[in-house]
N, C-alpha and C positions, 0 to 999 in steps of 0.2 A: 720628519726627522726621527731618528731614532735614538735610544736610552741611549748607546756609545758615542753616537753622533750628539747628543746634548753633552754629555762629560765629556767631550772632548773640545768644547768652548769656551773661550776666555770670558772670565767675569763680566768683563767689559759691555759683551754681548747680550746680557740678561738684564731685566729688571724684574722687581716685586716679586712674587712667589716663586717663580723657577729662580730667581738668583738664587732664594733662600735654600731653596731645594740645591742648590749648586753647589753649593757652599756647605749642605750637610755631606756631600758624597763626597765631598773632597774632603770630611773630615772635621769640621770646623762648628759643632754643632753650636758654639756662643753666637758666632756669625749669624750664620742663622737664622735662629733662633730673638734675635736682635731685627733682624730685617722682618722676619716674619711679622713681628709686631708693628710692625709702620706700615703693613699692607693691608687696607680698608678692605672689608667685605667676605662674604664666603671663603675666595682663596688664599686669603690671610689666614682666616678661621682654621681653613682644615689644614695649609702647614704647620703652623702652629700647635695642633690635636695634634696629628702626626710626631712631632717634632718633642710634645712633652711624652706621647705613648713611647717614644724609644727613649726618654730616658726616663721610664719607670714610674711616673706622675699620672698614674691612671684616674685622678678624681678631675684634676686641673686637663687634660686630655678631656676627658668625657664631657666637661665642660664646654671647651672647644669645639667638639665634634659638632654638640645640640647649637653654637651660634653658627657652625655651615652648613647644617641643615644635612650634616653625615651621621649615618650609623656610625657605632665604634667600631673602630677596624680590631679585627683580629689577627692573626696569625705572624705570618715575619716581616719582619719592618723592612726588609728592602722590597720584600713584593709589593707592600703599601706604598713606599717611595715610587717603584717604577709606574705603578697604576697610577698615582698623582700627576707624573711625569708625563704619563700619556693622556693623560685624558687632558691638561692644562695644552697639553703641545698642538693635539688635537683642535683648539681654537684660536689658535697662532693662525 
């Protein structure tokens, strides 16, 4: 599946971290950022890190990172979104 091909899927369709991830592309980052916290393990973790490093909470993020077992990401937050995207889709 592809990044367009996922944002082109009804909520419905998703559960645990790609929802969270879904739901930040469309815009909705409480959503989110709300789900993201109810998903146990790594993939939660680095939504999560993800999701505080775009809105500006780089301690609480770095936090995050170190319980998924991720470097901090750098650079622009949708190339972090879509590499989450793919790599989570990629074990679909």
């Amino acid at each position: 599946m592809t990044i367009t091909e996922f944002s082109a899927l009804e909520a419905r369709e998703l559960k645990g971290a790609l929802l969270a991830l879904w739901w930040d592309d469309k815009g909705d980052w409480e959503k989110a950022h709300e789900i993201a916290q109810d998903v146990a393990g790594a993939d939660g973790a680095w939504v999560h890190a993800y999701l505080h490093r775009k809105e500006g909470d780089v301690g609480n993020a770095a936090y995050w990172y170190r319980v998924a077992g991720r470097r901090v990401a750098t650079g622009d937050s949708r190339s972090e979104w879509e590499g989450i995207v793919a790599a989570m889709l990629a074990r679909e």
